[in-house]
Wavefront OBJ file of the C-alpha trace (Angstrom):
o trace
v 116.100 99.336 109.407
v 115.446 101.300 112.902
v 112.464 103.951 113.308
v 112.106 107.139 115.552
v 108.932 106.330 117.422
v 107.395 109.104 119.639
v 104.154 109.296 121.641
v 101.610 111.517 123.141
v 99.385 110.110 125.740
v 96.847 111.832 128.259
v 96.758 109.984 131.208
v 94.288 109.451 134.174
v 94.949 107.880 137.441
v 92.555 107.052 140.200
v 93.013 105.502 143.530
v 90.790 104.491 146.164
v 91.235 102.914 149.920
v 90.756 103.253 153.545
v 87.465 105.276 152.398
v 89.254 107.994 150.574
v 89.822 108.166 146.691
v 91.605 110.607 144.691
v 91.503 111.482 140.529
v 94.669 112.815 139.204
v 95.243 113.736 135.403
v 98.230 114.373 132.947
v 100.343 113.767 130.056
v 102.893 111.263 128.729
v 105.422 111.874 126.473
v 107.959 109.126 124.811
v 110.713 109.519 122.484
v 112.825 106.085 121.426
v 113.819 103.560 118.795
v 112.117 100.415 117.477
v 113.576 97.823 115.003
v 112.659 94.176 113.617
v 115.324 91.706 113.957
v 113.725 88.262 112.294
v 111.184 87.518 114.032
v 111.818 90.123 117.088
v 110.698 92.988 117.324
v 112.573 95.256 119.533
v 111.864 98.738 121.167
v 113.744 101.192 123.773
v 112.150 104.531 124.860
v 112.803 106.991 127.198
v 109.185 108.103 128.817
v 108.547 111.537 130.444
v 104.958 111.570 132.326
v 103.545 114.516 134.730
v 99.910 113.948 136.436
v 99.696 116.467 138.491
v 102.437 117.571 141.058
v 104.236 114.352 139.993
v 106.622 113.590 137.296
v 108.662 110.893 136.413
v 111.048 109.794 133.235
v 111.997 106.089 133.350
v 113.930 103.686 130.290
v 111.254 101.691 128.769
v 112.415 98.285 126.800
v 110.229 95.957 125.177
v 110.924 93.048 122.890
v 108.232 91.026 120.670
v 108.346 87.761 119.484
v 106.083 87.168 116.037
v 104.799 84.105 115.981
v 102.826 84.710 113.154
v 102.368 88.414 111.039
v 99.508 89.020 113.076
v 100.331 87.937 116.718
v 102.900 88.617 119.121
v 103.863 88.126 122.452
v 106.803 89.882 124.756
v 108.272 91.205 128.052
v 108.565 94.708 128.868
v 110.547 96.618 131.278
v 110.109 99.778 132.975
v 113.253 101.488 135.114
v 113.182 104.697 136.572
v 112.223 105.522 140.415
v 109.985 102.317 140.006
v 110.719 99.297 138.337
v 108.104 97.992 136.524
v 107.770 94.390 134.481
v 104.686 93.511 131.943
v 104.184 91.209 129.104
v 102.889 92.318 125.783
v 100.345 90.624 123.448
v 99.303 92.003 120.372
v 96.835 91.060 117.566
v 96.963 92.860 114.447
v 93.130 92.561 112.698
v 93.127 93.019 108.868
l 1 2 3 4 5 6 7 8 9 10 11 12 13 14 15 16 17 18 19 20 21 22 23 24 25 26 27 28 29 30 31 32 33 34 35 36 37 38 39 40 41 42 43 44 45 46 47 48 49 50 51 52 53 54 55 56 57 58 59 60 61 62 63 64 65 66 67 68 69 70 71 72 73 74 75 76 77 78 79 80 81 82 83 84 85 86 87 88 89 90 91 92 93 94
């Protein structure tokens, strides 16, 4: 089957350089789908975040391979003003 997932993050961002550093904070919000295909698991989202005069809303995909129940690895893509690439691990203690 395919599942709604949503999320609700607060977010904090800090920078620092040439002697100067700045603390910004917000919210994310993310609306998508997820499914498990075998042994993929599979996610799209679209992701709305605002920290403070800046907002953005970017396509988020991510796909996880389960090598066992417990562990998984998988890339992840970000596309919106920035594009952003990751990889995923996850460890599921029971």
């Amino acid at each position: 089957g395919m599942d709604f997932v949503g999320r609700l993050a607060y977010v904090q961002a800090e920078a620092e350089g040439f002697g100067a550093s700045e603390d910004a904070d917000g919210f994310e919000l993310s609306a998508g789908l997820r499914t498990v295909r075998g042994r993929w698991d599979l996610e799209g989202a679209v992701v709305y975040t605002d920290v403070e005069d800046e907002d953005d809303t970017t396509l988020a995909l991510a796909a996880q391979y389960l090598f066992t129940p417990a562990f998984s690895v998988g890339p992840t893509v970000s596309l919106g003003e920035n594009v952003g690439f990751g990889v995923n691990f996850r460890y599921e203690f029971k």
